[in-house]
MARDRENSE-659470 format. One record per residue (C-alpha): residue in one letter; x, y, z; residue number from 1. Coordinates in nm, 3 decimals. Example, Ala and Ser with C-alpha at 12.3 -4.5 7.8 and 13.67 -1.06 7.14 Angstrom:
2
{a, {1.230, -0.450, 0.780}, 1} {s, {1.367, -0.106, 0.714}, 2} 
END
This chain:
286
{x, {-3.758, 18.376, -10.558}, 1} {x, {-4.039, 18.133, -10.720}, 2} {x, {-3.798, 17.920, -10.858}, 3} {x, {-3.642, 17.838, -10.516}, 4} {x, {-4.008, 17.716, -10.356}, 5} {x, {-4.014, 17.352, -10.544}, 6} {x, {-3.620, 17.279, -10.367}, 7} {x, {-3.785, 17.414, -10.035}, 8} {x, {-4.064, 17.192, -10.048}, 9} {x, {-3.890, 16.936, -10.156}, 10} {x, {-3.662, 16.943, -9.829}, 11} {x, {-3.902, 17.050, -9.587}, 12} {x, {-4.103, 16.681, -9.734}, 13} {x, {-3.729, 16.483, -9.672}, 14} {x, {-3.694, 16.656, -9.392}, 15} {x, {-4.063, 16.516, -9.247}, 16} {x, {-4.011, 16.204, -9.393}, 17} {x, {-3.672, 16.105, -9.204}, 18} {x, {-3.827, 16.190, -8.869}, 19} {x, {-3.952, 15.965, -8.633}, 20} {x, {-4.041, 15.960, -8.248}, 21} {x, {-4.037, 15.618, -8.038}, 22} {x, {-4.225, 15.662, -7.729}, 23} {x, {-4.063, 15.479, -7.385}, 24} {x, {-4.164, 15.176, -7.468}, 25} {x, {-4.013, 15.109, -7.862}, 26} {x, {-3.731, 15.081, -7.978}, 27} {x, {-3.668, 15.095, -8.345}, 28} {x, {-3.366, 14.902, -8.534}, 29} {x, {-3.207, 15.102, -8.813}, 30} {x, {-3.197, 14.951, -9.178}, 31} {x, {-2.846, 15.120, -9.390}, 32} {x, {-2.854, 15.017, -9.722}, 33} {x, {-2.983, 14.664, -9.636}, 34} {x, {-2.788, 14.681, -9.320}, 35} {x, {-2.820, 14.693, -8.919}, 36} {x, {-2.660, 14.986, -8.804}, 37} {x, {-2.788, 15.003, -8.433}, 38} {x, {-3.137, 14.999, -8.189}, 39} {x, {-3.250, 15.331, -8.154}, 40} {x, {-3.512, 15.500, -7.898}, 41} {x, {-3.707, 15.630, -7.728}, 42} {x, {-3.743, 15.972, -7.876}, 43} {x, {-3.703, 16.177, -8.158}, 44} {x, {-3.519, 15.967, -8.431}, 45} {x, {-3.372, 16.112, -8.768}, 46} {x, {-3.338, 15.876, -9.040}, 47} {x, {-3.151, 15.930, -9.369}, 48} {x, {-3.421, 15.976, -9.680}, 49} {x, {-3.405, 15.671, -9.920}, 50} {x, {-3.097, 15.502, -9.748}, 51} {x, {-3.267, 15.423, -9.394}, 52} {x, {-3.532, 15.223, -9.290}, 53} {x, {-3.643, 15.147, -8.956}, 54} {x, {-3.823, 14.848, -8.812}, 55} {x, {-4.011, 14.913, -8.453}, 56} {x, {-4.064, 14.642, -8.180}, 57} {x, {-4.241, 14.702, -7.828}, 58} {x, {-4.048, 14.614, -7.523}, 59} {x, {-4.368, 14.558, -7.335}, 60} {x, {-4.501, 14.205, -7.171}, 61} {x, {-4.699, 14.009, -7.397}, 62} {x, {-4.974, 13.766, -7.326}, 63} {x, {-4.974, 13.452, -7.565}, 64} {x, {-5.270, 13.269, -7.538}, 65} {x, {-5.168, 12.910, -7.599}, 66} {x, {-5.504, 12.681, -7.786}, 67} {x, {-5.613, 12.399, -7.625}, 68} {x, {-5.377, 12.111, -7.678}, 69} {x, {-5.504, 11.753, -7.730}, 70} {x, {-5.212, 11.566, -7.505}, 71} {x, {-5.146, 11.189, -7.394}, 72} {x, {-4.990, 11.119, -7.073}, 73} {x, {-4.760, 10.922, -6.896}, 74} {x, {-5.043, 10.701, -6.791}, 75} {x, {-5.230, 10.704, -7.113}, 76} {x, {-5.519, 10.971, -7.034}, 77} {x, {-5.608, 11.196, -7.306}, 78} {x, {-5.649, 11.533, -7.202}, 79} {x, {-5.666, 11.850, -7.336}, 80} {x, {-5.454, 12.154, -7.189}, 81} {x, {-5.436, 12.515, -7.283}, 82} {x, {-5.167, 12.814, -7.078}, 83} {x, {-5.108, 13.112, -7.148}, 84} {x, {-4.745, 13.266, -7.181}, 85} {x, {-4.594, 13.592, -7.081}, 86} {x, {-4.277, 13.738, -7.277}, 87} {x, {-4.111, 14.025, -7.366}, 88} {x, {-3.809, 14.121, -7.622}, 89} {x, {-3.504, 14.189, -7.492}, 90} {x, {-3.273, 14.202, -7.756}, 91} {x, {-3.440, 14.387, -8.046}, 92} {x, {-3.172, 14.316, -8.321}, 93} {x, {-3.222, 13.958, -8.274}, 94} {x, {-3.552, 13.954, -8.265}, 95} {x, {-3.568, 14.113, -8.596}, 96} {x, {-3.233, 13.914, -8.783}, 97} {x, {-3.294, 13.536, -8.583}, 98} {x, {-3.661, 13.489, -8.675}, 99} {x, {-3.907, 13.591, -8.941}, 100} {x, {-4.175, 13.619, -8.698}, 101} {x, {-4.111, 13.587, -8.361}, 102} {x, {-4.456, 13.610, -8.252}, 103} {x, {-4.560, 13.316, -8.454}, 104} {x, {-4.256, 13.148, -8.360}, 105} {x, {-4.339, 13.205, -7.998}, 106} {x, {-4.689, 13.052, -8.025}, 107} {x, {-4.563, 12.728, -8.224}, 108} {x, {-4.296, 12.648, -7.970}, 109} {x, {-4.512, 12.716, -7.687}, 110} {x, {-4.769, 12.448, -7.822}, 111} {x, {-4.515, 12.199, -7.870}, 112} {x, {-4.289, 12.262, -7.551}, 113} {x, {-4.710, 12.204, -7.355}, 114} {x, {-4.724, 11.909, -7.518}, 115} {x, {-4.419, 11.734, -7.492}, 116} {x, {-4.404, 11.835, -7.121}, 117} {x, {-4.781, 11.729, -7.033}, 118} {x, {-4.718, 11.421, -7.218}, 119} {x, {-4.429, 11.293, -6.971}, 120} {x, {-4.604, 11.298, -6.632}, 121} {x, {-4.930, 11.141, -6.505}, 122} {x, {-5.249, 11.303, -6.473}, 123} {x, {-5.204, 11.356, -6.120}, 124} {x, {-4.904, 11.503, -6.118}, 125} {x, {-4.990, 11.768, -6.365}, 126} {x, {-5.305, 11.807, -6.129}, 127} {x, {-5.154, 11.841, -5.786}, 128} {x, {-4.814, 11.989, -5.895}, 129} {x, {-4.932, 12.241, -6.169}, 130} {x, {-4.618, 12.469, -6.050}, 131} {x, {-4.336, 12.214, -6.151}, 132} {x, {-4.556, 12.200, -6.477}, 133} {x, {-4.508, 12.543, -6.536}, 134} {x, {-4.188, 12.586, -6.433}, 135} {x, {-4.046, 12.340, -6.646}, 136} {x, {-4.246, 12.504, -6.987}, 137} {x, {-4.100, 12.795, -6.890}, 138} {x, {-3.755, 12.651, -6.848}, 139} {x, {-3.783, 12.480, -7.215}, 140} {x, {-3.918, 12.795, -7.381}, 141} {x, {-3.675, 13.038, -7.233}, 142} {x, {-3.408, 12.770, -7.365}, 143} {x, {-3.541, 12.802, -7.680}, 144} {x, {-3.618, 13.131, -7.773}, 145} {x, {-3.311, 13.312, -7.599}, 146} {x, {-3.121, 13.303, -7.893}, 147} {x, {-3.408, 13.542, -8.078}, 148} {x, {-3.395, 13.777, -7.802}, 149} {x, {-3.705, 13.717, -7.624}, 150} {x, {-3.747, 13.637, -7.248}, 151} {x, {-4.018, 13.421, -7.104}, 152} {x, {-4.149, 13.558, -6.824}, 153} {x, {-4.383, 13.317, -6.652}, 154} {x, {-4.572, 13.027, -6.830}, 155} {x, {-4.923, 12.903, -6.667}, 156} {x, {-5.189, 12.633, -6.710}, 157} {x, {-5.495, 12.774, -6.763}, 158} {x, {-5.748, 12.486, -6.818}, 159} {x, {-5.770, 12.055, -6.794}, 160} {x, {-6.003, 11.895, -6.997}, 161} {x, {-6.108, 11.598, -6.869}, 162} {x, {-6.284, 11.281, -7.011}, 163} {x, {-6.652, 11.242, -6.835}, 164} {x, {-6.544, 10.886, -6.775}, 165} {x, {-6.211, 10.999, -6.554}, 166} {x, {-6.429, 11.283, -6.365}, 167} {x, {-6.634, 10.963, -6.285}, 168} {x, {-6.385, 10.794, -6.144}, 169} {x, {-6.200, 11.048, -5.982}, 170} {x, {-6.544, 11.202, -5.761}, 171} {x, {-6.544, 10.811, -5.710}, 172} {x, {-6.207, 10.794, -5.592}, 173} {x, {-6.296, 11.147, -5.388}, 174} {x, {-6.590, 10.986, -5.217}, 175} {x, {-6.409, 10.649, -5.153}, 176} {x, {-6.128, 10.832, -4.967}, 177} {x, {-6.379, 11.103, -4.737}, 178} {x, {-6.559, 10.737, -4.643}, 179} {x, {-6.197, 10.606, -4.531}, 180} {x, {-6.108, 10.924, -4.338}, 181} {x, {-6.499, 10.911, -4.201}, 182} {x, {-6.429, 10.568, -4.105}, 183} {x, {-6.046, 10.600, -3.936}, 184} {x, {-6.215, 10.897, -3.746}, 185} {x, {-6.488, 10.700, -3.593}, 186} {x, {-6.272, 10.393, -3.477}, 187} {x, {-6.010, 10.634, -3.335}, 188} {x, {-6.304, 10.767, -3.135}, 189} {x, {-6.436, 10.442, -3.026}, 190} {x, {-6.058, 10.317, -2.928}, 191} {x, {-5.963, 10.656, -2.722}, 192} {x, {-6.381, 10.618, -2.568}, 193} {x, {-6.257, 10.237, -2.474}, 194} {x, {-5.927, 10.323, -2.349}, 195} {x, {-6.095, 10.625, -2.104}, 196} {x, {-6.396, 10.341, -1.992}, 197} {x, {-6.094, 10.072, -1.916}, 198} {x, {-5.938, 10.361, -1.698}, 199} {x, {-6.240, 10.466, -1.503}, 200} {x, {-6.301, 10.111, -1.438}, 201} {x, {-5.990, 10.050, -1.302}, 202} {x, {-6.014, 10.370, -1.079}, 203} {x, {-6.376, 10.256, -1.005}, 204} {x, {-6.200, 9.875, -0.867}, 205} {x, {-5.944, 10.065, -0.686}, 206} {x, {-6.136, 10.297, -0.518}, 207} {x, {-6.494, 10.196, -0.439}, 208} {x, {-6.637, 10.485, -0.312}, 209} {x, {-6.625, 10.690, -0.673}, 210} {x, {-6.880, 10.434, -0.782}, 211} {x, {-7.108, 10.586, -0.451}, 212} {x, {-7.056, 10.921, -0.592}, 213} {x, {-7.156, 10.833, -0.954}, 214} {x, {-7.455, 10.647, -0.819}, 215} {x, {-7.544, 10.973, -0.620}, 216} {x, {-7.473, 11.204, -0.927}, 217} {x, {-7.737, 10.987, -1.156}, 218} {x, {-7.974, 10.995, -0.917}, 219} {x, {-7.904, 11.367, -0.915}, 220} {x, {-7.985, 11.384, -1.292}, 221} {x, {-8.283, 11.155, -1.294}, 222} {x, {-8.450, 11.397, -1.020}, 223} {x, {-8.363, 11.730, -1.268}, 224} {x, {-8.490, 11.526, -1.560}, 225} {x, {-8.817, 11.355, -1.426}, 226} {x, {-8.999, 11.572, -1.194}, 227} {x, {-9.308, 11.281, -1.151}, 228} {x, {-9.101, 10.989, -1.033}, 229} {x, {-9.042, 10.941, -0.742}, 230} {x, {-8.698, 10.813, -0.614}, 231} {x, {-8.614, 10.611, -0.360}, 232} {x, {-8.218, 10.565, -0.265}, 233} {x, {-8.099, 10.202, -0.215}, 234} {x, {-7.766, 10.133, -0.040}, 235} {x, {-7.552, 9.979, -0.286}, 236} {x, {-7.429, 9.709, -0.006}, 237} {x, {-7.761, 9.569, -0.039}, 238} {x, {-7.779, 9.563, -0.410}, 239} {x, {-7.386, 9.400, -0.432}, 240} {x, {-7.491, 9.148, -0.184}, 241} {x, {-7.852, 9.082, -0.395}, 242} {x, {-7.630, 9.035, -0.659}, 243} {x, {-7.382, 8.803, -0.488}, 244} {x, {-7.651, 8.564, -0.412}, 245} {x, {-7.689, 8.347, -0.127}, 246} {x, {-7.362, 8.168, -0.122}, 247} {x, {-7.224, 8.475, -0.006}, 248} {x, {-7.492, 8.590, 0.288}, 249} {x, {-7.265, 8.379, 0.532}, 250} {x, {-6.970, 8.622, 0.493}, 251} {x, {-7.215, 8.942, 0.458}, 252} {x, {-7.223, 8.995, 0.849}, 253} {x, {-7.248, 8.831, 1.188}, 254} {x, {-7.571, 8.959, 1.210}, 255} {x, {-7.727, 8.746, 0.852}, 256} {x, {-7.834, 8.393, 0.909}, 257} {x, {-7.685, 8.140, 0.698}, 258} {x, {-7.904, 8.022, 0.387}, 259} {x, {-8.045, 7.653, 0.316}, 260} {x, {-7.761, 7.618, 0.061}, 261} {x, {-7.483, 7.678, 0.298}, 262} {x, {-7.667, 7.414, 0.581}, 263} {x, {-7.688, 7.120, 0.347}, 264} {x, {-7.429, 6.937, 0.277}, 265} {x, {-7.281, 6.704, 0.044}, 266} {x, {-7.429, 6.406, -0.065}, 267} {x, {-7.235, 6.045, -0.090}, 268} {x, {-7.333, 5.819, -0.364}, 269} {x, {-7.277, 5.419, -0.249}, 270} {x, {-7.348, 5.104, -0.455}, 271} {x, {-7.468, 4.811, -0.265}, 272} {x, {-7.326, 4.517, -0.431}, 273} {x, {-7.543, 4.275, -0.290}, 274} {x, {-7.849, 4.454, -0.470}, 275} {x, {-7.699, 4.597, -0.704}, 276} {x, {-7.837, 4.945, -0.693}, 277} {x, {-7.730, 5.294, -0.656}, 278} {x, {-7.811, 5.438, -0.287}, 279} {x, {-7.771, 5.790, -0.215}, 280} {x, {-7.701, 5.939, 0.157}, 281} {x, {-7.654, 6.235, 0.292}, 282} {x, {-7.306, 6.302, 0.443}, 283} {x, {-7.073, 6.087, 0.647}, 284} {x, {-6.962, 5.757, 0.601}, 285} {x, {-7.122, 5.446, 0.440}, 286} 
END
């Protein structure tokens, strides 16, 4: 009976050995003799002593953080640009037989693919249209690393660098274009204030008694305002025919006496050729 314990430990240890348990999100890829056989898990796995060996991979997002990457663009403004990139495997035999590493390799195309892509649009672009930016690392890097059996998820920009000198001139540029909008605002103002004055004045012509009732209403407001003046209405007849001036008194009313002006009349120069002087008359003929 002694003599049979060494074979039982010795399968009992084999028998520990060769088992292995994936949980949901592993998978494990079977080694024969050198060979792929298949892509086991989850679970309880069973692997052949000496003969098997088995390589696991998570299934599970990944977040690559992508360094900051000195970049050139289109318009010759150095900038520097980090993202971050989310993948997962999806194929674990390839992952394992197309790459050595396909973490590293992840994280060296991903720094290229940022660079090449930030280096062929212009600053603004990349500023105002960050999407198309990621979209089209995304695009390049799922091109690229399909074939190892890894699937980029979603690529994004994480940080711009700027120069101080182009933050200078951009708040410039800012500040330049708020004074613009400032300064369309305020003529649009003054042109739809002018256009409302040109139409009460033309209502005002047309119809003289609204000028009556505005006079009345700012008298109105002058009495809420000033409660120690005192006000005294004047007809506005009187005050058009003040302004008028005399020439006008004659067709003011039956009842207004003509002026001086409109009794004098028009004086007649004559030149007396025997005395050769200028002699001035009052109307009618020489």
């Amino acid at each position: 009976m002694l003599a049979f314990l060494p074979i039982v430990a010795i399968v009992v240890f084999l028998l520990v050995t060769s088992l292995r348990v994936l949980n949901e999100y592993e998978r494990g890829v079977i080694f024969r003799l050198g060979r792929v056989i298949e892509a086991k898990g989850p679970g309880l796995i069973l692997l052949f002593p000496i003969i098997d060996r088995m390589t696991k991979l998570s299934l599970r997002t990944f977040a690559l953080d992508v360094p900051n990457q000195d970049v050139i663009t289109r318009d010759n403004v150095s900038i520097k640009v980090n993202a971050v990139v989310y993948f997962r495997v999806v194929d674990p035999i390839k992952a394992i037989l197309e790459v050595e590493d396909y973490m590293y390799a992840t994280s060296q195309i991903s720094q290229t693919t940022l660079r090449s892509v930030c280096g062929g649009v212009e600053l603004d672009e990349i500023l105002a249209h960050r999407d198309k930016v990621n979209e089209q690392v995304q695009a390049i890097l799922d091109l690229h690393a399909g074939p190892w059996g890894i699937k980029v998820a979603n690529v994004e920009l994480k940080y711009i660098d700027l120069p101080q000198e182009m933050q200078r001139a951009m708040a410039k540029q800012a500040e330049a274009e708020r004074e613009r909008r400032a300064k369309v605002i305020n003529a649009e103002g003054e042109y739809q204030a002018a256009t409302r004055l040109a139409q009460a004045a033309m209502i005002i012509s047309e119809r003289p008694e609204a000028l009556q009732l505005r006079y009345l209403q700012t008298m109105r407001e002058m009495a809420a305002e000033s409660h120690a003046s005192t006000i005294l209405p004047i007809p506005l007849d009187f005050i058009r025919a003040f302004f008028n001036g005399p020439s006008h008194a004659a067709s003011a009313g039956p009842g207004l006496s003509p002026t001086p002006a409109a009794q004098t009349q028009e004086q007649v120069k004559h030149v007396d050729p025997k005395a050769g002087r200028l002699e001035t008359t009052p109307g009618g003929d020489a």
